[in-house]
C-alpha positions as CSV (number, residue, x, y, z in Angstrom):
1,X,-3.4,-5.3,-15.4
2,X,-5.3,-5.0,-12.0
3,X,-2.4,-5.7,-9.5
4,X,-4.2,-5.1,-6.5
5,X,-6.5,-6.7,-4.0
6,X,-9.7,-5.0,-5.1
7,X,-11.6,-5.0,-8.4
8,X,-11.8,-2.0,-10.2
9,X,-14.8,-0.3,-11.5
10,X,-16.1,2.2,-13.5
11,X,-12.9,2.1,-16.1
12,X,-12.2,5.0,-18.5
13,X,-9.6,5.0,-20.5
14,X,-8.5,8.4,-22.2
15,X,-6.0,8.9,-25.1
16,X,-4.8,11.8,-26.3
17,X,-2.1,13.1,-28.9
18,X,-0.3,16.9,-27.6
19,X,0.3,17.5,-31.5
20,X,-2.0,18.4,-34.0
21,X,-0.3,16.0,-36.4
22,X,-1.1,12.9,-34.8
23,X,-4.7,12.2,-34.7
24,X,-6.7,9.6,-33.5
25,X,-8.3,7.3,-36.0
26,X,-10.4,5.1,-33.4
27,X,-11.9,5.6,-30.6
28,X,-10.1,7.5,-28.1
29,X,-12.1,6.7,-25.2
30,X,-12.9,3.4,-23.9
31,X,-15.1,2.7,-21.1
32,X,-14.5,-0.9,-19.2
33,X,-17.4,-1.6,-16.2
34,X,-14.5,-3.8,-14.1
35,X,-11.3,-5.3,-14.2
36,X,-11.3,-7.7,-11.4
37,X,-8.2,-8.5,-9.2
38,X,-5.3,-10.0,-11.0
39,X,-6.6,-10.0,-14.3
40,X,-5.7,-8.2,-17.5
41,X,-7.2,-6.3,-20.3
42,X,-5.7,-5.1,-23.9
43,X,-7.0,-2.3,-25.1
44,X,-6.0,-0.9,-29.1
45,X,-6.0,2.8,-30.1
46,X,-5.2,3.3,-33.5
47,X,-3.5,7.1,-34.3
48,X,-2.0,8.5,-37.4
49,X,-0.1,11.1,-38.6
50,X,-1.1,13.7,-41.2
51,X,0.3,14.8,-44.1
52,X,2.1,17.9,-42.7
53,X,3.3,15.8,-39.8
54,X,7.6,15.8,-39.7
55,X,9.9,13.0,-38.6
56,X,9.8,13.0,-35.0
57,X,8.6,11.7,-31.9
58,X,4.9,12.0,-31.2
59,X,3.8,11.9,-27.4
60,X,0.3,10.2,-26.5
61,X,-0.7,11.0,-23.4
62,X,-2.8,7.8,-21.9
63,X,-4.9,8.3,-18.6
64,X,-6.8,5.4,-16.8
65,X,-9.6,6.2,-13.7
66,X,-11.4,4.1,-11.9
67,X,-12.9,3.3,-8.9
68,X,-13.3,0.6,-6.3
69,X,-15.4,-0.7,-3.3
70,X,-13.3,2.5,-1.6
71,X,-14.4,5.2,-3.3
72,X,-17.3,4.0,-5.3
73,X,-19.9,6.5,-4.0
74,X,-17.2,9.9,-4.0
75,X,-16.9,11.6,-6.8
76,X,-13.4,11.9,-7.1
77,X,-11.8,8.9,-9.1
78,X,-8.3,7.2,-8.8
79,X,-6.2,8.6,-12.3
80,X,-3.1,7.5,-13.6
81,X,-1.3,9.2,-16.3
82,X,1.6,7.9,-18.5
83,X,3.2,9.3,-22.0
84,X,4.1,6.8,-24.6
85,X,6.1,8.1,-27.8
86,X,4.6,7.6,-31.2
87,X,7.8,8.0,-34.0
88,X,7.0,9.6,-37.4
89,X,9.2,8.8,-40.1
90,X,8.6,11.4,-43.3
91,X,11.2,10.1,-45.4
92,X,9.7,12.6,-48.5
93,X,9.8,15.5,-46.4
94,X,13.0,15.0,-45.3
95,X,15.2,14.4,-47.9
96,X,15.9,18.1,-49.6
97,X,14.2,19.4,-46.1
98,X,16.5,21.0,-43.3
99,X,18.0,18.3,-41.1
100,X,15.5,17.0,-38.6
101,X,17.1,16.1,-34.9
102,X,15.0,13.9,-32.2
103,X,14.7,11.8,-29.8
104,X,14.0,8.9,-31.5
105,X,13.8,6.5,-27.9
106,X,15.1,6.5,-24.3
107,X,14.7,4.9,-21.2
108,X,15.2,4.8,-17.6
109,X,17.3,3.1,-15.1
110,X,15.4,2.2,-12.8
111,X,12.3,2.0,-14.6
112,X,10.6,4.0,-11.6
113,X,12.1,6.8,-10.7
114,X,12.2,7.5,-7.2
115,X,12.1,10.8,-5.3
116,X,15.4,11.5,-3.4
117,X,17.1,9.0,-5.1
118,X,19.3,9.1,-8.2
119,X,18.5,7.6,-11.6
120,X,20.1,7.0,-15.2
121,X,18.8,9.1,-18.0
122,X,19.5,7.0,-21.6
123,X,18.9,9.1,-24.4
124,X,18.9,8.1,-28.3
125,X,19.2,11.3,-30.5
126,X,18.7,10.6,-34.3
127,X,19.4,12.4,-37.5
128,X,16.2,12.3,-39.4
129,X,17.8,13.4,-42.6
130,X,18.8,10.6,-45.3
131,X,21.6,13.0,-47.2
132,X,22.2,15.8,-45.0
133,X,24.3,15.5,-41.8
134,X,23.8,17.8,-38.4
135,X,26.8,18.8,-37.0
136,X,28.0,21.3,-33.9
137,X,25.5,20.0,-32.2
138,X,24.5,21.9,-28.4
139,X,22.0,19.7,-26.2
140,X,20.5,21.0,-22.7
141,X,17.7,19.6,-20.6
142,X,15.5,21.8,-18.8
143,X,12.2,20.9,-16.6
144,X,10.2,23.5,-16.0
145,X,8.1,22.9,-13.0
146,X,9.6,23.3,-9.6
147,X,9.1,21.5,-6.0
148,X,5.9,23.0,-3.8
149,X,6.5,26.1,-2.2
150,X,5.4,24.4,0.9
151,X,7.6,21.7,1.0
152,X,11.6,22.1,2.3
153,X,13.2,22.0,-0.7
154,X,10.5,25.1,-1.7
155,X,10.7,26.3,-5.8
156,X,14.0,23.9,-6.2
157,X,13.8,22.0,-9.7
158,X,12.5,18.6,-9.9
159,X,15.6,16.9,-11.4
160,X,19.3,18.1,-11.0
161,X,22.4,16.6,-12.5
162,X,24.7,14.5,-11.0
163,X,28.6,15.5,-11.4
164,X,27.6,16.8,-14.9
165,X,26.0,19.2,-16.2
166,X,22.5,18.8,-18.0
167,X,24.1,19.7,-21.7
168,X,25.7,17.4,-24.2
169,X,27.7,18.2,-27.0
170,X,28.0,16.3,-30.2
171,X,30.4,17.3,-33.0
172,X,28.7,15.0,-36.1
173,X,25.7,12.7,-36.5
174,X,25.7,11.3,-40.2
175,X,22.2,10.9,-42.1
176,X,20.1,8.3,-40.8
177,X,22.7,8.2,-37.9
178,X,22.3,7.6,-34.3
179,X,24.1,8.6,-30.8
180,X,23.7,7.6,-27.6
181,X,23.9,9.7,-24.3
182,X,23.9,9.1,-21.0
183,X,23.1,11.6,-18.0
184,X,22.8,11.1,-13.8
185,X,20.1,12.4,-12.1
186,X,18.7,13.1,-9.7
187,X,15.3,13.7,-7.8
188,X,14.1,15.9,-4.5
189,X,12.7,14.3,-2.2
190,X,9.5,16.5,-2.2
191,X,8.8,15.8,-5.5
192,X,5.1,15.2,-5.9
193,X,4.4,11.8,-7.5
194,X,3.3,12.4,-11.0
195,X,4.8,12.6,-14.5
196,X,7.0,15.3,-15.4
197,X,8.1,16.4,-19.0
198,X,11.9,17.5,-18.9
199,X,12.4,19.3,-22.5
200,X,16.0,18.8,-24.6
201,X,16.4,21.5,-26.4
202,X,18.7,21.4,-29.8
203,X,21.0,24.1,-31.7
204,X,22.5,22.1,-34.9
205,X,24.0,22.9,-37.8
206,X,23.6,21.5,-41.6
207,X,26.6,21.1,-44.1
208,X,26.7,24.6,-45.1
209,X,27.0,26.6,-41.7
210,X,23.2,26.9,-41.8
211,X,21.9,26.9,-37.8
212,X,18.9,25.3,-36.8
213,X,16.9,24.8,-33.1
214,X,14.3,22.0,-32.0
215,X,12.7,20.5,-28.8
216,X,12.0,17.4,-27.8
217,X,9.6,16.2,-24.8
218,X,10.3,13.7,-22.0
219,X,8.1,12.0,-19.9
220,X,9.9,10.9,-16.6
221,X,7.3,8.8,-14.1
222,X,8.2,9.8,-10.5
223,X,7.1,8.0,-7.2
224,X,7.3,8.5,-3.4
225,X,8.9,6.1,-1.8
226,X,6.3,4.8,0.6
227,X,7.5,4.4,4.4
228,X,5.6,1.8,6.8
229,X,7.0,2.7,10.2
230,X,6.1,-0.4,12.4
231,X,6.0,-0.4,17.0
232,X,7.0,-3.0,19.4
233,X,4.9,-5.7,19.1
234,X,3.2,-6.1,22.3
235,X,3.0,-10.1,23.7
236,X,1.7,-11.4,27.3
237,X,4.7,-12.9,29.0
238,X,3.5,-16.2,28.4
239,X,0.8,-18.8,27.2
240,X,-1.2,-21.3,27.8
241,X,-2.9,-24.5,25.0
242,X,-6.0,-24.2,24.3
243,X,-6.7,-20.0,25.6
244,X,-6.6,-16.7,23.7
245,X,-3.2,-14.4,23.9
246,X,-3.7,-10.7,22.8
247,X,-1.3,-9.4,20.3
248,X,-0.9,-5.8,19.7
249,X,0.9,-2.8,17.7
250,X,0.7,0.1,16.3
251,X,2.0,1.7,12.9
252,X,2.2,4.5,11.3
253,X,2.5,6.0,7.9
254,X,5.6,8.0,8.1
255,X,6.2,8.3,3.7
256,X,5.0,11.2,1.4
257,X,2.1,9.2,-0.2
258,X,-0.9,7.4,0.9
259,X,-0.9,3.6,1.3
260,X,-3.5,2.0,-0.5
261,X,-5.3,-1.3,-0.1
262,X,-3.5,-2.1,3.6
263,X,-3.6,-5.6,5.1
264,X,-2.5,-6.7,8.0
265,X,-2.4,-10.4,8.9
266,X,-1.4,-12.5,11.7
267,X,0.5,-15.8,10.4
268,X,2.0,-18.8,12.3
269,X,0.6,-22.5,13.5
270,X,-1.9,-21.5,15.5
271,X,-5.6,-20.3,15.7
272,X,-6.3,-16.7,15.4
273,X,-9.3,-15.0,16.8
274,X,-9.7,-11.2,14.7
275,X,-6.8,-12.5,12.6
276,X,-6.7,-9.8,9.8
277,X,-7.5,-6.6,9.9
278,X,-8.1,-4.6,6.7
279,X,-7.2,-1.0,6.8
280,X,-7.9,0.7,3.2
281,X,-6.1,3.3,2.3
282,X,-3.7,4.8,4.7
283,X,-3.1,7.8,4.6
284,X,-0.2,10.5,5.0
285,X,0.8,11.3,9.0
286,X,-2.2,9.0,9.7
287,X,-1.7,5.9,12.7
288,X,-3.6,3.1,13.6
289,X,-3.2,0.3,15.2
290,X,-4.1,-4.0,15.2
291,X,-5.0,-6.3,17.7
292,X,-5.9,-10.3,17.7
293,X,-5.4,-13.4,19.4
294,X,-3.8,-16.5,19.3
295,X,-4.7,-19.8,20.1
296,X,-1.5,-21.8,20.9
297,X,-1.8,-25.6,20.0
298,X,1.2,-26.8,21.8
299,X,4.0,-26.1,23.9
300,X,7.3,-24.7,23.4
301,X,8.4,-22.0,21.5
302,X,5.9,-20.6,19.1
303,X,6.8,-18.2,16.5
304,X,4.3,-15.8,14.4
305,X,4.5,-13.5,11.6
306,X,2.5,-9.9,11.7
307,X,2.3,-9.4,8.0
308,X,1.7,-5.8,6.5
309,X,0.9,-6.0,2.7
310,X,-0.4,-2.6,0.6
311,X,0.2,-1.1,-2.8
312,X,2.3,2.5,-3.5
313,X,2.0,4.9,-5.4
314,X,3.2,3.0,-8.6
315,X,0.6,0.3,-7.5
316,X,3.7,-2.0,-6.5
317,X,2.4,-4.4,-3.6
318,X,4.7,-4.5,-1.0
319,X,4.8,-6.6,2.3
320,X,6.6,-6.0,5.3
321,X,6.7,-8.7,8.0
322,X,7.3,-8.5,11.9
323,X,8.2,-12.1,13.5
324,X,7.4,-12.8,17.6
325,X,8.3,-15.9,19.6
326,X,6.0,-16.5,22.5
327,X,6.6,-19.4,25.3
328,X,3.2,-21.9,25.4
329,X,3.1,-23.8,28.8
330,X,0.1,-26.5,30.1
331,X,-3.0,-25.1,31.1
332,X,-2.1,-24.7,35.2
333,X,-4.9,-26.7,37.6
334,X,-7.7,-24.6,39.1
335,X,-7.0,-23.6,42.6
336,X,-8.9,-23.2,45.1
337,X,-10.5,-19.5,45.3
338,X,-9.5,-17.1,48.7
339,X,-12.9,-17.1,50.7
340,X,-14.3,-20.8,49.3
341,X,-16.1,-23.2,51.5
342,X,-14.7,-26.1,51.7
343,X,-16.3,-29.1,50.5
344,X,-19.0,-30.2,52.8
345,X,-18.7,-34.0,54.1
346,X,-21.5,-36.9,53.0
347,X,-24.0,-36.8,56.3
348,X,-25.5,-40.3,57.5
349,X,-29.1,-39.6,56.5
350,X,-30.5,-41.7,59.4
351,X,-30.3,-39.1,62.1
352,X,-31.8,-41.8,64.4
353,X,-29.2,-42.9,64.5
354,X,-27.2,-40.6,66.3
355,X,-27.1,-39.7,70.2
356,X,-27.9,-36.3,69.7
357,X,-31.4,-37.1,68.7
358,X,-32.8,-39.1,71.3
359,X,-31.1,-36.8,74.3
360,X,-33.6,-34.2,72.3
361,X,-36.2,-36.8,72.5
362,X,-36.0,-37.5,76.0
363,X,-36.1,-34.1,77.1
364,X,-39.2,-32.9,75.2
365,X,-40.8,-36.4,77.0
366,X,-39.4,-35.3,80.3
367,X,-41.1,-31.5,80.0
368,X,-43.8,-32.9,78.5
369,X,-44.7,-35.1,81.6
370,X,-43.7,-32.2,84.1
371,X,-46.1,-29.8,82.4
372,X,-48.6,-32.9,82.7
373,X,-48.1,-33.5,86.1
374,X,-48.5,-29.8,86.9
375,X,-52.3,-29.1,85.6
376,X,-53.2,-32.2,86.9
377,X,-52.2,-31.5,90.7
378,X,-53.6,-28.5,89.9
379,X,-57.3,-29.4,88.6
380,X,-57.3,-31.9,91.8
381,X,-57.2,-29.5,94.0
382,X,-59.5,-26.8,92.3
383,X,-62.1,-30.4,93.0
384,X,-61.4,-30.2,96.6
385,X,-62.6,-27.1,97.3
């Protein structure tokens, strides 16, 4: 199932038996173009044991890798691996054979197993044999890989018991008889986020005194717990209807593994301008940071969500929300600008009318008929002579 936001593309999906008596009798390769977002897909394998194969538990390793609109043109592909248990029962084989101790099922609780946290290991161990019984039986877990040498808890193993030790001891299992164990674990917190194999490793006896040893495989899933570390969500004292507010904040990615397929969203009654924001994938020590606006549509009290939405490591979606409150008032009135002119009055556009103009008048007549006076008193005289 694609749980995520994106469709995927470019599927290939590999499957693969880590015992020569378990083969495939279909194809163990299957190539899907996409699995869009929210749909599912069933795939069938079909494997089989030979005839030398022994009552026991087969592991099938099965790894998926894709691509989407992230990655499509890198080379490097997403890959997820998980082990699934395929049990063998040879009854002929069995019967005048040595008694055969396994792991016939076991599971997890939680299902994920989270780094730096502790987790219940159920184990089923079964006696194979339908007349023989196993008895003094000595049962220790080992995993053999170890933390990164870079990391604090450097070379530490993976999983360690919790008030226990990681060995069981069972006095009789009957033929064809079961018993059920339960151990504490738990996990560092630099574990890398893969799938380990933790090995149990038998030392039995038959009816006669006769020792035997065995192994069994175990495939525990382990995930970082992703951490979203969120700031203070930054807000202009107050609003107004009708004009943009800024929001802003920043986040970081404080966990051990990348973020993938980050949203963030702003949510609330109200218009948003740059309303979403979609990041990708985040990754480790990165920050980055979101900013919209609002559009308040009344007054009062308005409250908004920031909503953060991405997928871990297991490809869990997970949200985290961050609420505001911000105080909308009316639009204020415009005011009048420092340095403005005031508003100039209506003028009476009959300026005839006005005093002004005919005191001009009468003293342009009055020059005139100086000047006038002048050259003629002048010319009479130049006529005289």
């Amino acid at each position: 199932m694609n749980s995520g936001e994106l469709d995927a593309n470019n599927i290939l999906v590999k499957t693969e038996s880590t015992n020569p008596s378990m083969v495939p009798k279909s194809a163990s390769i299957i190539k899907l173009n996409s699995i869009a977002a929210g749909e599912t897909k069933s795939l069938q394998f079909v494997f089989t044991p030979t005839d030398e194969a022994e009552t026991m538990n087969y592991p099938i390793n099965i790894t998926v890798e894709y691509q989407d609109e992230l990655n499509q043109n890198s080379e490097n592909k997403y890959a997820l691996t998980q082990y699934i248990g395929a049990y063998v029962d040879n009854e002929e084989n069995n019967a005048n054979g040595k008694p055969k101790l396994i792991i016939d099922k076991y599971n997890f609780e939680p299902n994920i197993v989270k780094a730096g946290e502790n987790f219940d290991m159920n184990l089923s161990f079964y006696n194979t044999n339908s007349q023989q019984s196993t008895k003094n039986i000595k049962i220790f877990l080992t995993a053999n890989e170890t933390t990164d040498p870079e990391s604090n808890t450097s070379g530490s193993n993976v999983f360690t018991p919790v008030n226990s030790s990681n060995t069981f001891y069972i006095d009789n299992i009957p033929p064809k008889g079961r018993v059920e164990k339960n151990i504490t674990m738990f996990t560092v917190p630099d574990a890398e986020a893969k799938t380990y194999t933790v090995t149990a490793n038998f030392e039995y006896e038959n009816n006669e005194g006769e020792e035997f040893t065995a192994t069994e495989l175990i495939g525990v899933p382990v995930v970082q717990q992703s951490e979203l570390e969120l700031g203070k969500i930054s807000l202009p004292p107050e609003a107004y209807i009708g004009q943009p507010a800024p929001v802003f904040i920043e986040f970081y990615n404080t966990g051990k593994v990348a973020l993938y397929n980050m949203m963030v969203k702003l949510e609330g009654d109200f218009q948003t301008e740059n309303g979403s924001f979609y990041v990708g994938n985040f990754d480790i020590g990165k920050s980055e940071y979101f900013e919209g606006m609002i559009i308040p549509n009344e007054t009062g009290e308005l409250t908004g969500s920031l909503v953060f939405t991405y997928e871990d490591s297991s490809g869990e979606t997970i949200e985290k929300k961050d609420d505001f409150t911000l105080n909308v008032m009316e639009q204020p009135p415009m005011e009048q600008l420092p340095g403005d002119m005031p508003p100039m009055e209506e003028q009476d556009s009959s300026i005839i009318k006005r005093p002004v103009f005919w005191i001009v008048v009468i003293l342009v007549l009055a020059i005139g008929g100086f000047v006038f006076y002048k050259k003629r008193k002048k010319k009479g005289m130049a006529l005289d002579e």
